[in-house]
Each structure stands twice: as C-alpha cells, then as structure tokens.
C-alpha beads as a LAMMPS data file, in Angstrom:
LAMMPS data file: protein, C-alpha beads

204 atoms
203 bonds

1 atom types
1 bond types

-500.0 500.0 xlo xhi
-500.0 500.0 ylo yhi
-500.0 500.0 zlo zhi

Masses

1 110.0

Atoms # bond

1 1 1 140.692 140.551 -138.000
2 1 1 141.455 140.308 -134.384
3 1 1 144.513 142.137 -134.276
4 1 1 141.855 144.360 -135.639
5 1 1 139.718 144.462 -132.600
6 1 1 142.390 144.187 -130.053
7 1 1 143.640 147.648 -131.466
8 1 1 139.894 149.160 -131.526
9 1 1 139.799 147.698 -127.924
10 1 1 143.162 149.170 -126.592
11 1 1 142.386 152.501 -128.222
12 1 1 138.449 152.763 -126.041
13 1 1 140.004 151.197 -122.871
14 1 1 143.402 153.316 -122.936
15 1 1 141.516 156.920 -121.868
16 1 1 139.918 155.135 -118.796
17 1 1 142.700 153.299 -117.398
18 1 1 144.611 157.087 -118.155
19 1 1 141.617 158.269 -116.194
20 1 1 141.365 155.631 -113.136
21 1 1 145.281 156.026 -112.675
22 1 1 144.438 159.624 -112.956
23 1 1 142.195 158.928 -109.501
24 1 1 144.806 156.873 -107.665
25 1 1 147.506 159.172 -108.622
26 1 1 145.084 161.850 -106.183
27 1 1 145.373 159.686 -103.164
28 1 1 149.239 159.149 -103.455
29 1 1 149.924 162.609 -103.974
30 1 1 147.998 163.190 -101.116
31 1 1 149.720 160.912 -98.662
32 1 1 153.435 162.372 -100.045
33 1 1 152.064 165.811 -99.244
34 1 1 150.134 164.738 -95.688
35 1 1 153.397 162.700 -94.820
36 1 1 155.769 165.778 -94.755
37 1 1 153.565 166.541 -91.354
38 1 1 154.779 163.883 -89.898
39 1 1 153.541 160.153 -88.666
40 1 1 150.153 161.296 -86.727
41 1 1 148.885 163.277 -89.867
42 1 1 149.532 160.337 -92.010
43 1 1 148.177 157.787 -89.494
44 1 1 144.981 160.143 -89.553
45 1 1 144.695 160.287 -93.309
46 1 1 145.320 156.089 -94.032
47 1 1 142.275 155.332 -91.480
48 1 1 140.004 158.314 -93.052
49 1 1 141.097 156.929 -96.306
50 1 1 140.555 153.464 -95.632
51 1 1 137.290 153.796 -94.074
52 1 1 135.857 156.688 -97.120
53 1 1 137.208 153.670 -99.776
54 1 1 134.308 151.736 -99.030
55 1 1 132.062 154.269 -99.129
56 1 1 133.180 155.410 -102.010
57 1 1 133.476 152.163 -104.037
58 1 1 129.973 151.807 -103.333
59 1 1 128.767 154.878 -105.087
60 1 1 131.136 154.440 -107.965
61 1 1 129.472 150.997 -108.554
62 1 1 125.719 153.421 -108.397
63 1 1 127.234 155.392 -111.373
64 1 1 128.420 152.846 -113.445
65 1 1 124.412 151.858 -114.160
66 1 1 124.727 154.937 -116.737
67 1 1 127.035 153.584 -119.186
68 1 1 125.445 149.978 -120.085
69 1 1 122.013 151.874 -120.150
70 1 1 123.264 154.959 -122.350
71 1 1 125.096 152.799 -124.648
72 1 1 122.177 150.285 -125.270
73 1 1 119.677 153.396 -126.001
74 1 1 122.685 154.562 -128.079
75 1 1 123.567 151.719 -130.489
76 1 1 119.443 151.911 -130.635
77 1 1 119.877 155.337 -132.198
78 1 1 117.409 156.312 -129.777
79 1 1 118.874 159.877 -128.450
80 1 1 116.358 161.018 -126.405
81 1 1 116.480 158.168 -124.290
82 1 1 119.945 158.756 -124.004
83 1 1 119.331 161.945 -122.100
84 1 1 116.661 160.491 -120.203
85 1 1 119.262 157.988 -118.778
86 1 1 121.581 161.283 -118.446
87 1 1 118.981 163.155 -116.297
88 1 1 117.610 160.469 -114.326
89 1 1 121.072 159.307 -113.279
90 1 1 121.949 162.611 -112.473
91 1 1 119.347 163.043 -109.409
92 1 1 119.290 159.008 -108.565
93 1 1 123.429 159.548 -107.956
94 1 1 122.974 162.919 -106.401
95 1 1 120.714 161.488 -104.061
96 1 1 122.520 158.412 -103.741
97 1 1 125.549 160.826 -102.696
98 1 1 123.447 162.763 -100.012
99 1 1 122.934 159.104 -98.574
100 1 1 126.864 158.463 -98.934
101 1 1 127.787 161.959 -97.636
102 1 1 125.702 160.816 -94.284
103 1 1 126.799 157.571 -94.201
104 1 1 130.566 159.027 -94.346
105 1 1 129.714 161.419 -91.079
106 1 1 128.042 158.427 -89.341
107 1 1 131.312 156.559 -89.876
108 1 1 133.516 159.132 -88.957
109 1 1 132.006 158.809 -85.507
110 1 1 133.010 155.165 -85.077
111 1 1 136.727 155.781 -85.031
112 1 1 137.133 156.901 -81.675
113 1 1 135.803 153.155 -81.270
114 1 1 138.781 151.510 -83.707
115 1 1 141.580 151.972 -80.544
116 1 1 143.385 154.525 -82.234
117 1 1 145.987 157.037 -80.238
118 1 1 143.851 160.088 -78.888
119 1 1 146.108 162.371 -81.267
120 1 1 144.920 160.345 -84.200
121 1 1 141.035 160.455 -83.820
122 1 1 140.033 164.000 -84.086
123 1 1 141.843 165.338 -87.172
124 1 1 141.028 161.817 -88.800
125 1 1 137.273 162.397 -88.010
126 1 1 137.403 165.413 -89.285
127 1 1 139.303 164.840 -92.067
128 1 1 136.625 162.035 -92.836
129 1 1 133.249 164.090 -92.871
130 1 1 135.512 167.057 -95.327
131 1 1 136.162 163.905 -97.961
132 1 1 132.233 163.086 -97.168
133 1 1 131.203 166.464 -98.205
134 1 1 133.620 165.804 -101.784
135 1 1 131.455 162.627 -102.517
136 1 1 128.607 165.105 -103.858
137 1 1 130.634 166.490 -106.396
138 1 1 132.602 163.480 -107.165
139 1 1 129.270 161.590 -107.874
140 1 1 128.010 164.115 -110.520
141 1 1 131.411 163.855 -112.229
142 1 1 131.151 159.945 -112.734
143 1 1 127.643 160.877 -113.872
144 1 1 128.566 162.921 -116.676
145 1 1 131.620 160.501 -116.886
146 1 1 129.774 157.216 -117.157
147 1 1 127.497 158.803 -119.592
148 1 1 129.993 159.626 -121.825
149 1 1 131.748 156.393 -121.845
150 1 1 128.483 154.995 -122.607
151 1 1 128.872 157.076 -125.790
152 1 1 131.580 156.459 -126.798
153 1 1 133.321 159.904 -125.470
154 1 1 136.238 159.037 -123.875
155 1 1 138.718 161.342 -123.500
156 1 1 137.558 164.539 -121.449
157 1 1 136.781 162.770 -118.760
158 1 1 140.647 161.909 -118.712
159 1 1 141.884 165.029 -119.358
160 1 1 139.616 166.195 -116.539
161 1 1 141.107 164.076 -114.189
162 1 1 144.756 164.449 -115.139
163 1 1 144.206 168.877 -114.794
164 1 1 142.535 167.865 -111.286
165 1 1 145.596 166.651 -110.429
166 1 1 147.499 169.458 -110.987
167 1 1 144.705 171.394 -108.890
168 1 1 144.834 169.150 -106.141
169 1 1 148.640 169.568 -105.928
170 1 1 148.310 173.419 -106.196
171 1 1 145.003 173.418 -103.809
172 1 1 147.295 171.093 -101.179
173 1 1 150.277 173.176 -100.888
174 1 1 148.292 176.272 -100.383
175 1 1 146.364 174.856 -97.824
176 1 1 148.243 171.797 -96.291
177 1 1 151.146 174.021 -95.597
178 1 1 149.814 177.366 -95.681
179 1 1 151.013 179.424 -99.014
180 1 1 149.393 182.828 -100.838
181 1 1 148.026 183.980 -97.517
182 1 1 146.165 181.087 -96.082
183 1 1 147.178 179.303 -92.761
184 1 1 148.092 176.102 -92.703
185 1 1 145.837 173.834 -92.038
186 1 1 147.327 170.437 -92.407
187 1 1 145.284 167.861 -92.572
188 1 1 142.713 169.040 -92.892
189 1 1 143.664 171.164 -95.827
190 1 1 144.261 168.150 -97.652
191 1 1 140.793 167.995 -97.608
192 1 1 140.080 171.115 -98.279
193 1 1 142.079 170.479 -101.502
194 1 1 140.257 167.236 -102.236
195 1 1 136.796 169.132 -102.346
196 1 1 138.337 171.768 -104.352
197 1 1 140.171 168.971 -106.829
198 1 1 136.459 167.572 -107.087
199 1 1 134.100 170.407 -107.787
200 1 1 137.045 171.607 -110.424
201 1 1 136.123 168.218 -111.963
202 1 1 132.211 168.270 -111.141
203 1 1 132.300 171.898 -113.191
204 1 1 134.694 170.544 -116.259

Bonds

1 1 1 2
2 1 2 3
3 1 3 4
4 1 4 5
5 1 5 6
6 1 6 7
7 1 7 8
8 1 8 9
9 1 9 10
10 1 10 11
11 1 11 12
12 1 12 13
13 1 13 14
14 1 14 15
15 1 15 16
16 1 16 17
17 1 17 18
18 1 18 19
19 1 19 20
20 1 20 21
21 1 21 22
22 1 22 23
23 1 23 24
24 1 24 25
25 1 25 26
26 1 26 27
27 1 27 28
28 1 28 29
29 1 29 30
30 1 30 31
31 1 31 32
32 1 32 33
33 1 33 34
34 1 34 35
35 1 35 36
36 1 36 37
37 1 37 38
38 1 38 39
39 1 39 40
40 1 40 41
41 1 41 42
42 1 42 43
43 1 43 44
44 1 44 45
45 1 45 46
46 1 46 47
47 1 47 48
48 1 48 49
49 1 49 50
50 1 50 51
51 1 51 52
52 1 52 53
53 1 53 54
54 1 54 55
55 1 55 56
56 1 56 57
57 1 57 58
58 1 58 59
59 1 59 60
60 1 60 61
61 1 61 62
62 1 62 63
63 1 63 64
64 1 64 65
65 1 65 66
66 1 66 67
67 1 67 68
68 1 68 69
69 1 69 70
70 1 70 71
71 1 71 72
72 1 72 73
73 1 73 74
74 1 74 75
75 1 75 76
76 1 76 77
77 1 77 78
78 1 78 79
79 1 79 80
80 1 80 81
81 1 81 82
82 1 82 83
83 1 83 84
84 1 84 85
85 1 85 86
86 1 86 87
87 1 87 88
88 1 88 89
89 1 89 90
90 1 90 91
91 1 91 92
92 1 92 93
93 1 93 94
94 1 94 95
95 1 95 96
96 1 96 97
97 1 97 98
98 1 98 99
99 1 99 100
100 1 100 101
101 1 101 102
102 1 102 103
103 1 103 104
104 1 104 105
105 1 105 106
106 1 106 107
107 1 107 108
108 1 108 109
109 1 109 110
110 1 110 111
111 1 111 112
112 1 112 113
113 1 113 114
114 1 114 115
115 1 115 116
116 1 116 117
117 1 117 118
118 1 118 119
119 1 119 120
120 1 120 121
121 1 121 122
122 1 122 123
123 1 123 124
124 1 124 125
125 1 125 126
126 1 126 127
127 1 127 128
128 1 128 129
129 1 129 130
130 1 130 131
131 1 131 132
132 1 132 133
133 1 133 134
134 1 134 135
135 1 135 136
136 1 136 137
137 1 137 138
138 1 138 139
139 1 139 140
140 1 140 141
141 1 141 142
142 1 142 143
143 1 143 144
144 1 144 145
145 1 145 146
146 1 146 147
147 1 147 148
148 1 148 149
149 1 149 150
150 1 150 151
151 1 151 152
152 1 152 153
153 1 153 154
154 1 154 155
155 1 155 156
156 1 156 157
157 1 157 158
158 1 158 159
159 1 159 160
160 1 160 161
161 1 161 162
162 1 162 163
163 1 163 164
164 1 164 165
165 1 165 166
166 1 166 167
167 1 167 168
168 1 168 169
169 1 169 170
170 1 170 171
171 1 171 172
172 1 172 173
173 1 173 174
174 1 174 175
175 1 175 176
176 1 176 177
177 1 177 178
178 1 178 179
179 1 179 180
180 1 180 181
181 1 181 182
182 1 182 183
183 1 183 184
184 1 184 185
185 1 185 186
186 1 186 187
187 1 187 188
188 1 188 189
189 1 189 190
190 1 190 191
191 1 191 192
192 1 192 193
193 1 193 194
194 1 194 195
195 1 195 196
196 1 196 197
197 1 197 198
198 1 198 199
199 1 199 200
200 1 200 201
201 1 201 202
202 1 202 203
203 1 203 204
C-alpha cells in the first residue's frame, strides 16, 4: 500500500522537479554564455540576477495561490469554478507582475548605490529593467502552469520549459554574440533572449 503511494507520488512530483530544473538550467546557461564576454559582463549579470531573484521569488509565491484553489474546486467536481480560479488568477498575477515589473526598474536604480566598479553599473541596470520587462510573461506562464498542476496536468508545462531552453540558447547566441544578421549585443542580449525564452513559454 505505500509503496503504492510513494510510486503515485514520484510519478506527479517527477514533471515539476523536470520543470523547476528546467528554470535553473536557464540561468546557468545564461551565465556560461554571458561569461565568454569576459569578468565585467558576468559581474553585471550575478548582481542583476541576484537582485531580480527576489523579485521574482515573490511573484512565483503570488502564482502558486492557483493550484491549492483549482485543485480543491476540482476534487469538488465543480468545473466552472475551476475556470473562475483560472481567470481571476490570470489578471490578479498580471497585475501583480505590472507591480513586479516596476518594482524591478525601481531596483535597478539602487545599484549605482551597492559600490560596484563604474563599468559594472550601467549594463547591469540595464540588464535588470530587460529581465523586469520578462516578469509579465513569465507570470502568465506560472498562471496557466499552476492551474494545471492544480489539475492534475503535469507534463506540458515541462515540456514547455525544457523547448524554452533550447530557445533561450538559440535566442542567446544570436543576440549575445551577434549571429544571422544581428549585432552583438552582449549583455544585454542575454536579455533580450530571456524575454524571448519567456513569451515562447507565455504563448505554449
């Protein structure tokens, strides 16, 4: 009986641990790419990166409200409450990222402030508001994414993530280092690619 539920366990958890590597396999491909511009650009990206985490953490834990609430209505057998919860999360975490996305540009003013080299502040400020602009996109993702879990419905969102790797790995070497006719942007190509990585997952 409980080897039972262990294996019903490992077989709904194994998609979104697939799917949360997935996300932290983004961010070290990222570095690897950023770091082949040398020790400024990387510099730029861990202190953008560091200071988005938080921001970010804090509107993953808005999203997560879906799945508890779309699974009780759910095992209910009450459906149309299960889009309600759909819906309204929807606009409360779209709004909730237009706060975020501010909130990211606000801090991304305060690192001139953190006594960083002069070389280091501007790309990572700018690099800062460009992953700002990606929360919007990112936060109707883990909409759709939390709902689904809360259904039961576990594996697109992890194949989404694992293809958005592959498009944040083609979308960075086109515009990190300048390929098919774009310049190279460094940096702040990498978040270029981000945004890109995130809207391909927004529209999955």
């Amino acid at each position: 009986m409980l080897l039972n539920e262990i294996k019903k366990t490992a077989r709904l958890s194994m998609p979104i641990v697939v799917g949360q590597l997935g996300q932290m396999l983004m961010g070290v491909v990222d570095n690897i790419m950023v770091g082949k511009l040398g020790a400024t650009a990387l510099a730029a990206a861990s202190i953008a990166n560091s200071m988005f985490m938080l921001v970010m953490v804090v509107g993953f834990g808005l999203t997560m409200a879906v799945t508890p609430l779309t699974a009780m209505a759910c095992g209910a057998g009450k459906d149309k409450e299960c889009g309600v919860v759909l819906r309204q999360g929807i606009i409360v975490n779209l709004f909730s990222g237009l706060l975020l996305c501010g909130l990211t540009f606000l801090l991304s003013e305060a690192i001139p402030y953190l006594n960083q080299p002069p070389e280091i502040v501007a790309p990572a400020s700018l690099y800062m508001k460009i992953l700002g602009v990606s929360i919007l996109p990112l936060m109707l993702f883990q909409s759709y994414r939390q709902f689904a879990e809360g259904v039961s419905f576990l594996k697109p969102a992890m194949t989404i993530t694992l293809l958005a790797n592959i498009v944040n790995i083609l979308a960075n070497w086109i515009f990190i280092y300048g390929h098919l006719g774009m310049p190279a942007l460094g940096l702040t190509g990498a978040g270029i690619a981000t945004i890109s990585s995130r809207i391909f997952m927004a529209a999955a």
